[in-house]
N, C-alpha and C positions, 0 to 999 in steps of 0.2 A: 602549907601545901597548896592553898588554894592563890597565894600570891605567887606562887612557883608556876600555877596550870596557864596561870592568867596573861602571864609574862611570854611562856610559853606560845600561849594560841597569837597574842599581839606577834612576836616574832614570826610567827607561821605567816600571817597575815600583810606583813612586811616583805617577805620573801620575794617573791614576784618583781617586784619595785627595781627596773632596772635604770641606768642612766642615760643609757641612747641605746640604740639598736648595737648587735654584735656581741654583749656580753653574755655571759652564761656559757653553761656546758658546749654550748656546742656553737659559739656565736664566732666571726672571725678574728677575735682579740679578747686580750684577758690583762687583767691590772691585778698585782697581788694582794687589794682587798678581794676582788673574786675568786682569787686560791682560797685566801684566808677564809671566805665565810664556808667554802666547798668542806674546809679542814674543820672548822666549827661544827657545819652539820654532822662529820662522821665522827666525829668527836662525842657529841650528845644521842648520839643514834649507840655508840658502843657504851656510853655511861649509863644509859636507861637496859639496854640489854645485861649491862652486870648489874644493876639496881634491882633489875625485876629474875633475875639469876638466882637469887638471894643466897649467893655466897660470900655477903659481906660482912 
């Protein structure tokens, strides 16, 4: 669990890291690694909300 938190906050901390200007939610161009990580985050956002659900 705690190599999971660790990985975790590193990701967190990586986030930000864009590659020139206009990426991101609301920047004026997007490349489908920036879908892809948008779809990641809400991906691990809906697995921690059933995890901590504990309907598992």
């Amino acid at each position: 669990m705690r190599l999971a938190t660790a990985l975790l906050t590193a990701a967190a901390f990586c986030a930000p890291a864009l590659a020139h200007e206009g990426h991101g939610l609301f920047g004026s161009h997007w490349h489908a690694t920036d879908t892809l990580g948008f779809v990641g985050v809400v991906a691990a956002i809906a697995v921690a909300l059933w995890w901590s659900s504990g309907k598992r």
